[in-house]
Structures are given as structure tokens and as C-alpha cells.
C-alpha positions as CSV (number, residue, x, y, z in Angstrom):
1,X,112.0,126.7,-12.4
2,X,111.6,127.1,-16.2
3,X,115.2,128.1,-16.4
4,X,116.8,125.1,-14.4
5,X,114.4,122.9,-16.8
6,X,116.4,124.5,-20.2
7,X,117.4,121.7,-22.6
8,X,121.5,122.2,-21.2
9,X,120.5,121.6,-18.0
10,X,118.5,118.2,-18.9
11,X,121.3,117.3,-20.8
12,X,124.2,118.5,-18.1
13,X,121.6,115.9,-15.7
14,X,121.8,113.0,-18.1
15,X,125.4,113.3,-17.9
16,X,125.5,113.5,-14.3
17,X,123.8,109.8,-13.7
18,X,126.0,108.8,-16.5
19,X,129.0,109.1,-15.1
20,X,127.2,108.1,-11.8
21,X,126.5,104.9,-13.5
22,X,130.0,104.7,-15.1
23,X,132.0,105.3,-11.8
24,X,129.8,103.2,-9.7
25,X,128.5,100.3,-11.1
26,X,130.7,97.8,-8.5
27,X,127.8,99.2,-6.3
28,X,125.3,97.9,-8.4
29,X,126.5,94.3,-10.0
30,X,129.0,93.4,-6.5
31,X,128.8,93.0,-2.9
32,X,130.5,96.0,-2.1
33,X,129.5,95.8,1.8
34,X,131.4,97.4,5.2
35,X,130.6,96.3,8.7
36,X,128.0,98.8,8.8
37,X,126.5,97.9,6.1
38,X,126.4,94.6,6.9
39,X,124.7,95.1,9.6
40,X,121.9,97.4,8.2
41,X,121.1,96.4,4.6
42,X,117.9,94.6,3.3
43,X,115.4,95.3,6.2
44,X,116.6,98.2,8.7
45,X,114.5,100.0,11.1
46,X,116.7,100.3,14.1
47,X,116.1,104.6,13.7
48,X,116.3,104.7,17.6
49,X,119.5,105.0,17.2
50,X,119.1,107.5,14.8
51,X,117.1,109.5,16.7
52,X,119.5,109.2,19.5
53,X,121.9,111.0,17.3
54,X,119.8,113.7,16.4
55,X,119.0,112.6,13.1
56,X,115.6,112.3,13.3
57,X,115.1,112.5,9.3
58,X,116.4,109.6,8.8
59,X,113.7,107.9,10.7
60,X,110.7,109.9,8.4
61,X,113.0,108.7,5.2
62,X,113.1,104.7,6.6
63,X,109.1,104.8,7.3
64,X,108.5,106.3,3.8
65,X,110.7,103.4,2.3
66,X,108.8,101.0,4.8
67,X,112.4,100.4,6.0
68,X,113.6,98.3,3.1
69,X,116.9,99.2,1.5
70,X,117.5,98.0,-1.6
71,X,120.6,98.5,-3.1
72,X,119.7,99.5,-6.7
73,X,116.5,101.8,-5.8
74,X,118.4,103.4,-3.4
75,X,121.2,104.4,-5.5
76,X,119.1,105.2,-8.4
77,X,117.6,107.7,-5.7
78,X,120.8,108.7,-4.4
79,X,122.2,109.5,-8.0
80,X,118.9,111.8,-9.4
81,X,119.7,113.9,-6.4
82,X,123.0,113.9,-6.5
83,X,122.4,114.9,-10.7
84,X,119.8,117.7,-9.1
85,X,122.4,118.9,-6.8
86,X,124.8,119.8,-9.4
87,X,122.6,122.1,-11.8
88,X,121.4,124.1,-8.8
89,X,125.8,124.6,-7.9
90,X,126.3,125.2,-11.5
91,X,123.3,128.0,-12.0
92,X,124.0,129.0,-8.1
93,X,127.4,130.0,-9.3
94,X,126.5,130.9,-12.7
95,X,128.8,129.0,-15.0
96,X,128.9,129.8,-18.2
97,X,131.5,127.8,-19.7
98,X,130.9,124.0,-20.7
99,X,133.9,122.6,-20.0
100,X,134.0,123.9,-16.7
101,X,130.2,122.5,-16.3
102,X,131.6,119.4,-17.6
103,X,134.4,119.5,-15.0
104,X,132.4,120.4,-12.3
105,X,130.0,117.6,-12.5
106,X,132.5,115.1,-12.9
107,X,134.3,116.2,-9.8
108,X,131.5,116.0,-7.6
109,X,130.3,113.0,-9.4
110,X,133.4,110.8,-8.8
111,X,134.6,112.0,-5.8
112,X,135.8,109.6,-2.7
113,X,133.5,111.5,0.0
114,X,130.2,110.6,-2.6
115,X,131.6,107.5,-2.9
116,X,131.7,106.7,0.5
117,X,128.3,108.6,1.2
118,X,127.2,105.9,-1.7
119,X,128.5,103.4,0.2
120,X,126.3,103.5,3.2
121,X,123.3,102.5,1.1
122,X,120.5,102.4,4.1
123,X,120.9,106.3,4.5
124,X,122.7,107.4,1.4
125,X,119.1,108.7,0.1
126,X,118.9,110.9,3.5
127,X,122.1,112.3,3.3
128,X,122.0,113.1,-0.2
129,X,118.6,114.7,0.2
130,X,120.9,116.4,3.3
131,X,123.2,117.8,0.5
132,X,120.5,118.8,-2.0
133,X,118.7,120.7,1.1
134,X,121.5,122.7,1.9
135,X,121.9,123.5,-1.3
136,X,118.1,124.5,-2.3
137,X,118.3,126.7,0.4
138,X,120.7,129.4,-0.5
139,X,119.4,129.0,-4.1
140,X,115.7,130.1,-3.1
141,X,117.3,132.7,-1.0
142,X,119.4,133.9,-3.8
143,X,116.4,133.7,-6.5
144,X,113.3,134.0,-4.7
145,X,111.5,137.2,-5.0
146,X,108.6,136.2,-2.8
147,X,109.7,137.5,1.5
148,X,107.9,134.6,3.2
149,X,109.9,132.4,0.9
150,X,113.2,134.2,1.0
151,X,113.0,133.4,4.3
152,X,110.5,130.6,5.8
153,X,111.5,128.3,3.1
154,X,115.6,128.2,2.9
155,X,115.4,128.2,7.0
156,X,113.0,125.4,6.9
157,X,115.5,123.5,4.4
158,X,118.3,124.2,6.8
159,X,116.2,122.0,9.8
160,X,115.8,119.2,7.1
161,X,119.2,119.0,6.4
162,X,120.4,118.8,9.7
163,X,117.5,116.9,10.8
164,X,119.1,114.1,8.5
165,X,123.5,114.6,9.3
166,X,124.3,117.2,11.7
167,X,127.5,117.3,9.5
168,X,126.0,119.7,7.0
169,X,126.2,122.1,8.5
170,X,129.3,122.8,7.4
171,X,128.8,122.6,4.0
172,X,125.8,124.9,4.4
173,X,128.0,127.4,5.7
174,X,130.6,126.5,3.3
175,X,128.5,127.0,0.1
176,X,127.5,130.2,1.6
177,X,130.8,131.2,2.2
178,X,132.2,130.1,-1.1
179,X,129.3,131.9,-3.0
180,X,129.7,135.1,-0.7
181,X,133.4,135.3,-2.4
182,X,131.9,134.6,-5.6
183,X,129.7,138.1,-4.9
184,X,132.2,139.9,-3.9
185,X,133.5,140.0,-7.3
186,X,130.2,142.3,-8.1
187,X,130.7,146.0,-7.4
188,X,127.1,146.4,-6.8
189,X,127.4,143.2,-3.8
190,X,124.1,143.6,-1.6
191,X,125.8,143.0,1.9
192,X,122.2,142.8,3.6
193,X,120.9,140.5,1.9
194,X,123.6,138.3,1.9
195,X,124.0,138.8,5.7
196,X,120.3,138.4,6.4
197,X,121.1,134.3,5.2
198,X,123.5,134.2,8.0
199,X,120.3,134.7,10.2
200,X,118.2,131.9,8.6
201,X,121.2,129.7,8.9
202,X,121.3,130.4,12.9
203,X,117.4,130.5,13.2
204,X,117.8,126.9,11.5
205,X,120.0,125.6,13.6
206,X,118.1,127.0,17.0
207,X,114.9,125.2,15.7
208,X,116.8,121.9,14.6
209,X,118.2,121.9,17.8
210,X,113.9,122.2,19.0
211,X,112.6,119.7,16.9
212,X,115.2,117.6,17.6
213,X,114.9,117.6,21.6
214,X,111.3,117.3,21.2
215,X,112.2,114.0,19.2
216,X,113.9,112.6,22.1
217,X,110.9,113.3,24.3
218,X,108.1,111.8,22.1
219,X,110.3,108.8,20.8
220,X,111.2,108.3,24.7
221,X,114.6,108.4,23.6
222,X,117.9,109.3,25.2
223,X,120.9,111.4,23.1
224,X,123.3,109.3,22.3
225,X,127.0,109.5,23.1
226,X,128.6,108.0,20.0
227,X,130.9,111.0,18.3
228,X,129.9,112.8,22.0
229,X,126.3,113.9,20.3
230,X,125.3,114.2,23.8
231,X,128.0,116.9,24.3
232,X,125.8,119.4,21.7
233,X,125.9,122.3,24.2
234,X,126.8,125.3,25.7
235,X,130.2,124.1,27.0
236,X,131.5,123.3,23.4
237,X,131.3,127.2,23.0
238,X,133.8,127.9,25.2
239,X,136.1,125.7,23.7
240,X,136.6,127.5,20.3
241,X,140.2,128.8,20.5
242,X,141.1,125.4,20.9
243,X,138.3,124.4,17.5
244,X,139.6,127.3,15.8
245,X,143.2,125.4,15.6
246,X,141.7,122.2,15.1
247,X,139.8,122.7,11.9
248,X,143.6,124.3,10.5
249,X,144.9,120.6,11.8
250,X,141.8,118.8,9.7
251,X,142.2,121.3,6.9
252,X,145.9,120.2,6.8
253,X,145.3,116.5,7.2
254,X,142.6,116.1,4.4
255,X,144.4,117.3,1.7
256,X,147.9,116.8,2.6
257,X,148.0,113.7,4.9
258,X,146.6,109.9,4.7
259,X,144.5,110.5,8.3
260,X,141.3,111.5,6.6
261,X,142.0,110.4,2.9
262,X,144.7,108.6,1.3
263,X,147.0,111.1,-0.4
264,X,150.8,110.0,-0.5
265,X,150.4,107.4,-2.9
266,X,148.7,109.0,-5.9
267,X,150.3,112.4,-4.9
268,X,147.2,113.8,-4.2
269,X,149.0,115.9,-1.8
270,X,151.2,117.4,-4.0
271,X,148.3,117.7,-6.7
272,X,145.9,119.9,-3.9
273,X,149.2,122.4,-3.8
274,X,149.5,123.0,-6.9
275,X,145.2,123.3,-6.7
276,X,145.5,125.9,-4.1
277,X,148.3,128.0,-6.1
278,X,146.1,128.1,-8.8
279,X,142.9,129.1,-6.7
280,X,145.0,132.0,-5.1
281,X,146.2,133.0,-8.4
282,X,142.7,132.9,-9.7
283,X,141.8,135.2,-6.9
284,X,144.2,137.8,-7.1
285,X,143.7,138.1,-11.6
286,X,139.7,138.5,-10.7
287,X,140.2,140.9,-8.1
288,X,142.4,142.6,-10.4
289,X,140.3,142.1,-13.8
290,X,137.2,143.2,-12.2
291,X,138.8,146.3,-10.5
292,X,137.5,145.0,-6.6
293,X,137.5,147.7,-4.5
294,X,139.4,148.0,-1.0
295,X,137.1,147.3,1.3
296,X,136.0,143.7,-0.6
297,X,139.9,142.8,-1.2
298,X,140.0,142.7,2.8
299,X,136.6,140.5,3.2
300,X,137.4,138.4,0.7
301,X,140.9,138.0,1.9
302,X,139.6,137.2,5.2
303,X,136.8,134.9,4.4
304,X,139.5,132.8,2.1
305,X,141.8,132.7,5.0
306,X,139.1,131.5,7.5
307,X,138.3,128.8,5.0
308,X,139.1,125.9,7.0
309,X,137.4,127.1,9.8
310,X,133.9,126.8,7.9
311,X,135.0,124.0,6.2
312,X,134.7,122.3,9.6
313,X,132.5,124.4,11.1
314,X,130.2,121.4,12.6
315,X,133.3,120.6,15.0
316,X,132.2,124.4,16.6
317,X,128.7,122.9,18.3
318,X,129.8,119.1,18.5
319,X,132.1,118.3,20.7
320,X,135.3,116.5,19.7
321,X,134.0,114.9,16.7
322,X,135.8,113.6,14.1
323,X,136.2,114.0,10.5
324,X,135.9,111.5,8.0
325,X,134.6,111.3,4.2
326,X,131.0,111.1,5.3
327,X,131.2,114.4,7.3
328,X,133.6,116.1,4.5
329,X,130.9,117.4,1.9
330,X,131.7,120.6,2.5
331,X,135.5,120.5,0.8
332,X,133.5,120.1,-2.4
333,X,132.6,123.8,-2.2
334,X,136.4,125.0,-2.8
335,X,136.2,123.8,-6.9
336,X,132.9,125.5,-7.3
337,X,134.5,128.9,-7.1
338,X,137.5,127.9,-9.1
339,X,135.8,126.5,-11.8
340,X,133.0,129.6,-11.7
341,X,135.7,132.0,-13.0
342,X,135.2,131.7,-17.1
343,X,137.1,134.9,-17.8
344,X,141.0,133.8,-16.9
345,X,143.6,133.2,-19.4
346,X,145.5,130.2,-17.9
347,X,141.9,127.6,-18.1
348,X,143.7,125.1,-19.3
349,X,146.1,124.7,-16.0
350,X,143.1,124.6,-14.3
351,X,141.8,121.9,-16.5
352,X,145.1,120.2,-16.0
353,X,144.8,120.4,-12.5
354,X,141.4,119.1,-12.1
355,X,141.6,116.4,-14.8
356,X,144.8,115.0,-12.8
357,X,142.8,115.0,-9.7
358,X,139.3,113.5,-11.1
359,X,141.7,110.8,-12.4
360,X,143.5,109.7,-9.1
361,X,139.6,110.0,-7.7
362,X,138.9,107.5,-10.6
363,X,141.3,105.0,-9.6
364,X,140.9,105.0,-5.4
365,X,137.2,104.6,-5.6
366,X,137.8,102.0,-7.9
367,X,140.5,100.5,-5.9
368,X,138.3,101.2,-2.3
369,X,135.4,98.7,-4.8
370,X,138.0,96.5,-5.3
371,X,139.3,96.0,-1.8
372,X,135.7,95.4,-0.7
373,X,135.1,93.2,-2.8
374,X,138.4,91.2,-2.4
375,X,137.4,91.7,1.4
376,X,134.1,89.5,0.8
377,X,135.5,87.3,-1.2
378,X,137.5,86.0,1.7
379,X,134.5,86.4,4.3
380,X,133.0,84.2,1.8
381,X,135.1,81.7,1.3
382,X,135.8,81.5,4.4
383,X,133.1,80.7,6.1
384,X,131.6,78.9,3.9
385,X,134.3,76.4,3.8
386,X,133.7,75.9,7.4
387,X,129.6,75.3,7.4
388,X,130.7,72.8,4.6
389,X,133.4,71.0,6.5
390,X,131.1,71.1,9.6
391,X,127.7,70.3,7.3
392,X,126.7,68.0,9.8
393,X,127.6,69.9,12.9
394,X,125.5,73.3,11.8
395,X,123.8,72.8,15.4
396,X,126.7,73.8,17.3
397,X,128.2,77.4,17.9
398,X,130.5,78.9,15.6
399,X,133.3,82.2,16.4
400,X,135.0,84.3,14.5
401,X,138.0,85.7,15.9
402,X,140.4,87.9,14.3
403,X,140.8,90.2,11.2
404,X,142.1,89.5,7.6
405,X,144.9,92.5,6.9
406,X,144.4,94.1,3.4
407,X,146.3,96.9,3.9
408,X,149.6,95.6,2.4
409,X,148.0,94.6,-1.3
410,X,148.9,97.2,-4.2
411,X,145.2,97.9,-4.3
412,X,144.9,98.7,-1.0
413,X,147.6,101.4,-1.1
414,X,145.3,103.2,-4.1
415,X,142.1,103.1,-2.2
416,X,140.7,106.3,-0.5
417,X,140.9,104.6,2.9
418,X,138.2,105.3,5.3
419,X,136.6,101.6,5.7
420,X,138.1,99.8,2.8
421,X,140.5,98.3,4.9
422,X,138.7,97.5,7.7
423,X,137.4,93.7,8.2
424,X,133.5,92.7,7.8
425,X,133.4,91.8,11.5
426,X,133.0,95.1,13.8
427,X,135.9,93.9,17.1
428,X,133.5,94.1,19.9
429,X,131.2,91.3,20.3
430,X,127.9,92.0,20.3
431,X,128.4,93.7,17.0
432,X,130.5,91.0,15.8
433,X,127.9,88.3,16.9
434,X,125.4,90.4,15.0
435,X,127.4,90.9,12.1
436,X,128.3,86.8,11.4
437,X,124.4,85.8,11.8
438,X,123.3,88.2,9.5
439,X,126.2,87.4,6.9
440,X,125.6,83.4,7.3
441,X,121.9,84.5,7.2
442,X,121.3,86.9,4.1
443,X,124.4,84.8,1.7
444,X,123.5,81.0,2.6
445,X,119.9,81.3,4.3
446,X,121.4,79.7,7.3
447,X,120.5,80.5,10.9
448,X,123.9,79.3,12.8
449,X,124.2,80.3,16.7
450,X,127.5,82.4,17.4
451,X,129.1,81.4,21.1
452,X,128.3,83.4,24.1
453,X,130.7,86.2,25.0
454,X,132.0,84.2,27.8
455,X,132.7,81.3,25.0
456,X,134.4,84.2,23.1
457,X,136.9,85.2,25.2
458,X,137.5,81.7,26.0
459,X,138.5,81.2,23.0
460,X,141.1,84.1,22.4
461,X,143.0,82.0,24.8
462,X,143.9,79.1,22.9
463,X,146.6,79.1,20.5
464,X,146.4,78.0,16.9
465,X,147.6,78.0,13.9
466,X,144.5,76.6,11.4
467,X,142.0,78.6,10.3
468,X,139.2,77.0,11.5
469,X,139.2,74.1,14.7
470,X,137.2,72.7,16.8
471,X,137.1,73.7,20.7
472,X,134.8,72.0,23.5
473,X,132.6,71.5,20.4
474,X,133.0,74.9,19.7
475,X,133.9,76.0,15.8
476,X,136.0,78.7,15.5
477,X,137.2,80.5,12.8
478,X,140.6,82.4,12.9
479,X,140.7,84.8,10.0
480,X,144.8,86.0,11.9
481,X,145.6,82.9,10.3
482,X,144.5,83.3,6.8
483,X,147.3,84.0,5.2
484,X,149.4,81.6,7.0
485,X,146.6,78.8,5.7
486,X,146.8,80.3,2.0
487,X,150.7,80.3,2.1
């Protein structure tokens, strides 16, 4: 503990929230909001449906915030763990050079998947605590001296973390994967030990799986089917030839496609190549420079090839889930290895490399702050130009139909994806019903009444090209014809 408290590491912190600060104030001084956060910000306590997901963590997180979510306190929070989270990866690892500190941080720090983990505000404290969890445990694994808590402890962080996003668990088995390489580098690599964390990762998982059907049972709750949560079973097993050839696909699409996150545009596809090259070439100098012997050139060939596979490895016990930035934590592994070998000759291709990549991060989160924002801004105006043209009429029922399209603006092409271009209005109608009270309720104090679902699809029927009219003394508002109103 006195070591991670050094003066470097206090000051490599206070950088950390710095840049935090620096790369995501919009959250702080905008309303940068999504659907779902619409839905769940200020006052949320809805951790049913939580629970129904397994993520029963979340609900012992919302009862020690007394289930308010505010924005700041919660990304004040969110950034001290995130600044935690990087000194443990940087002493895990052992880098020794500051620039690749430096580098490290920044990477992490103003990458799109902790932006978009930032983003979801009412559980961005659980997850992060997810990440620093995973993390803390193969750290006290690696430096304890103590057997009970070598053991007890880092399996007991493993249930925490996957008590609050089943996701990490592949970036717990990515960290430990990436850091197994890192080891292999050693001549004198203990295998037992480092196979004995494979055990307290399983042993986790098994009493996660426990706790969390015990959940369902005292909370009188059943599994919900959302992402197939309810398909967590023996079945999935059998399907892992087929998941084995998956995670290659999502491997493929997250760094070389726009599926997952926006690539093409800022040539972040052509930027992860060039990434990789260098990480292969890092491998094969080190493995050369530190005289590996046979038998480790073959393990750590094959754990580098099987990469992807633990990259996604949550995709192995859930079935058919899908991945998206939230559930991608575990691609920030790959750097921590690159950027843990000080003793190369070519550092400043890496530093290149990296710099070029933090940079096009820079500018989509950036741009993804700036589409939200724009994307309020027309809510906004919007419907508040309709309760003022209808002042009087405020008794009556209002509906939104239709979406604004953002994805043809300039800024829209430089965002990360994921929801940024999405509308603030979820399509189906309970959630859309849900979505404008709350809007109309928390931004003008008003209580409006949104039209029945019968009155809804009622609606859809007739044919018009204002934004906002009047039906059967019915006010809707067409957000399809935006643009056509604007031009």
C-alpha cells in the first residue's frame, strides 16, 4: 500500500482526473442525455430490473446513494476510480517509463468505451467500481503474501464485479491473460501460481452465479430476458465452436468495422493495423532480447492468437449477447502490454501510433458530446415550441411520433457511434410515453398527459407534413418532419 501511495503515483493520479476533467467536461456543464438516460437520471430506483439481470450490485450501490444520481457527484466518483484503476495497471504491469505512464493513462482516460460507460451516469459508479474490482483482484493475487488473502479476497472481488456487469468478465480474464504474456517474458515464470488465479476466477464465477440466483429468490424476482440473461446456462456450453468464431467476427468488427465503433472515417481502422504490426513486432524483439525459451514462445504464441476469444469471453456463458462499448472494457488490456515493454528501440513509433489514436479518441468523444447535445437542443425546442403554442391547451394529450436523423451532419460522421445518433424517444411506447413525461417534467416542471397507445397508433395513420397539429384534440408532434419545417 505504501508503494502505490509514492509521490509519482499521487501525481500520475492528479493527472488522471485531469485529463478526466479535460476530456469530459460536456458531461459536467451540458445536457449530454440518451434515451436511457432520460429515463433514469435524478431519482432512480427501478433495480428490479437490475436484479432481473443479474446485477444485483447495482441495487446495494443505488441504496447506498439513497437512489439519487447526480450528475457531478457521480462522475467525480466515477473519475477517482477510474484515476485508481490506472496506478494499479501501471504497477500491475510494472512500467517504468513516464512517457509510457503518461500514455497509458491518457488512453484509458479518453477512450470512447469510458466515455460511453461515463455516459450512463445512474450506474457509471457501479461499473467503474466493476473495472477497479477486476482489477484489485489480480493485483492482490500477484502481491499478497498472506494465503487466505491470495485467495479469499481476489475471488471475492471477482463476485463483486460481476455482481455489478456480467460483462467483466471478460476483461477479468483479459487482464489476466495480457499480464500472463507479460510473465512469460520472466525465465523464472511461476506457472502455479499463475494457474491457481484461473481457479479463483472459476470459483468466482460459480458463487456469482449463487448469490445471484439467491437474489432472484429473496427479491421475488424473475431473470430477465433482455440480452437472453435468462439463457445463462448449461446449453450456451455446447454452443462454443460456433462462440469460438464469433468473438474472431467481434474481434474483427471493433477494430476494423463501424458495427461496434466508428472507424472508417478517422481511419481508425487503418491506425489499429498498423497498432497490431507494432504489437507483434514488439513481441517477437522481447522474446528475442530476453532469450525466451521454447516452451514459452509456444504459450505465448498461443495465448496472443486466442486473444479475441478472451477478449469476448462473456459471450462463452451468455447467450447471443451483443457487444457494444459498455461491454468492451476488456480491449483496453491489449495497450497495457505494448506500452509495458520500456526496453525497445523503435518507442517512438509506438508513441506515434498511440498519440494518432488518443487523438481520433479526442475528437469522436467530443463529436459523440456534440451530437447529444445538438440532439437536445432540437428535443428542446421542439417541444417547447409546442406547450407554448398550445399554452392554453396543456390539459389535453400530447404525442410524439417519429425520430430526428443526425446521422448525415459532419459531426455525426466523427462520433464513436453507439447512441449518439439515436433519438431521445426510445420507438416503443411505453418507453416513449415514459420518456416525454419525464423530459416535459424534469426541463419545464410540467406534468403533460401523453395519449393512450390506442391514440398512438391512431395517429401514425394520418398524414402530415407540419411538425406539430392538432388531431381529435389530440397534439402531436412529428419530429419526421423537422427538417422539412426548418428548410
Amino acid at each position: 500500500m505504501k508503494k502505490l501511495l509514492k509521490k509519482s503515483n499521487i501525481t500520475l493520479f492528479i493527472i488522471s482526473i485531469f485529463i478526466l476533467f479535460i476530456g469530459h467536461f460536456s458531461l459536467f456543464n451540458k445536457n449530454i442525455i440518451s434515451a436511457d438516460i432520460l429515463l433514469n437520471n435524478n431519482y432512480y430506483n427501478g433495480y428490479s430490473w437490475e436484479i432481473s439481470l443479474g446485477r444485483f450490485g447495482l441495487y446495494l450501490i443505488g441504496f447506498i446513494k439513497s437512489y439519487l444520481n447526480i450528475v457531478h457527484i457521480d462522475l467525480i466518483i466515477s473519475f477517482v476510480l477510474i484515476g485508481i484503476s490506472c496506478i494499479l495497471i501501471i504497477d500491475l504491469f510494472n512500467i517504468k517509463n513516464k512517457i509510457n505512464k503518461i500514455l497509458l493513462i491518457v488512453f484509458i482516460c479518453l477512450n470512447p468505451i469510458v466515455s460511453a460507460t461515463l455516459l450512463f451516469n445512474y450506474c457509471s459508479i457501479g461499473y467503474l467500481l466493476a473495472f477497479l474490482c477486476g482489477i484489485l483482484s489480480l493485483y492482490i493475487y500477484i502481491k499478497s503474501k498472506n494465503k487466505y488473502i491470495k485467495y479469499i479476497v481476489p475471488t471475492l472481488l471477482i463476485v463483486a464485479s460481476l455482481s455489478m456487469y456480467q460483462a467483466y468478465l471478460s476483461f477479468i480474464v483479459s487482464i489476466y491473460v495480457i499480464y500472463f504474456i507479460k510473465c512469460l517474458f520472466n525465465k523464472k515464470v511461476n506457472y502455479k501460481e499463475l494457474i491457481k488465479y484461473v481457479l479463483c476466477i472459476l470459483i468466482g464465477v460459480i458463487v456469482y452465479f449463487i448469490i445471484m440466483k439467491l437474489s432472484l429468490l429473496i427479491f421475488n424476482i424473475n431473470i430477465s430476458s433482455y440480452c437472453n440473461a435468462d439463457k445463462i446456462c448449461l446449453k450456451t456450453l455446447l454452443a462454443i465452436p460456433n462462440k469460438i468464431i464469433e468473438s474472431y467476427k467481434l474481434f474483427y468488427s471493433f477494430y476494423f468495422t463501424d458495427s461496434i465503433m466508428k472507424n472508417t472515417y478517422m481511419h481508425n481502422n487503418i491506425i489499429n493495423i498498423l497498432l497490431f504490426g507494432i504489437f507483434i513486432i514488439s513481441l517477437v524483439i522481447n522474446i528475442i532480447k530476453n532469450k525466451v525459451n521454447t516452451i514459452n514462445i509456444v504459450i505465448i504464441s498461443i495465448l496472443v492468437l486466442l486473444l479475441p476469444i478472451f477478449l469476448n469471453s462473456v459471450i462463452f456463458v451468455i447467450d447471443d449477447s451483443k457487444l457494444q462499448l459498455l461491454m468492451a472494457t476488456s480491449y483496453l488490456c491489449i495497450p497495457c502490454l505494448l506500452l509495458s515493454f520500456d526496453n525497445y528501440n523503435y518507442r517512438y513509433i509506438v508513441y506515434v501510433i498511440v498519440i494518432l489514436l488518443i487523438r481520433n479518441y479526442l475528437v469522436q468523444i467530443q463529436a459523440t458530446y456534440l451530437t447529444l447535445e445538438n440532439t437536445y437542443n432540437k428535443y428542446d425546442t421542439i417541444i417547447s415550441t409546442a406547450i407554448t403554442n398550445n399554452i392554453n391547451d396543456l390539459d389535453k394529450r400530447f404525442i410524439v411520433i417519429g425520430n430526428i436523423d443526425n446521422k448525415n451532419t459532419e459531426i455525426s460522421k466523427m462520433n464513436y457511434g453507439f447512441i449518439s445518433d439515436d433519438g431521445l424517444f426510445w420507438d416503443e411506447y411505453n418507453l416513449r410515453k415514459l420518456g416525454f413525461e419525464r423530459f416535459c417534467n424534469q426541463y419545464y416542471g410540467l406534468d403533460l398527459t401523453y395519449g393512450s397507445e390506442d391514440e398512438y397508433k391512431y395517429v401514425l395513420d394520418y398524414d402530415s407534413d407540419d411538425l406539430i397539429y392538432n388531431i381529435d384534440q389530440i397534439i402531436v408532434i412529428n419530429l419526421n418532419n423537422y427538417k422539412k419545417t426548418v428548410n
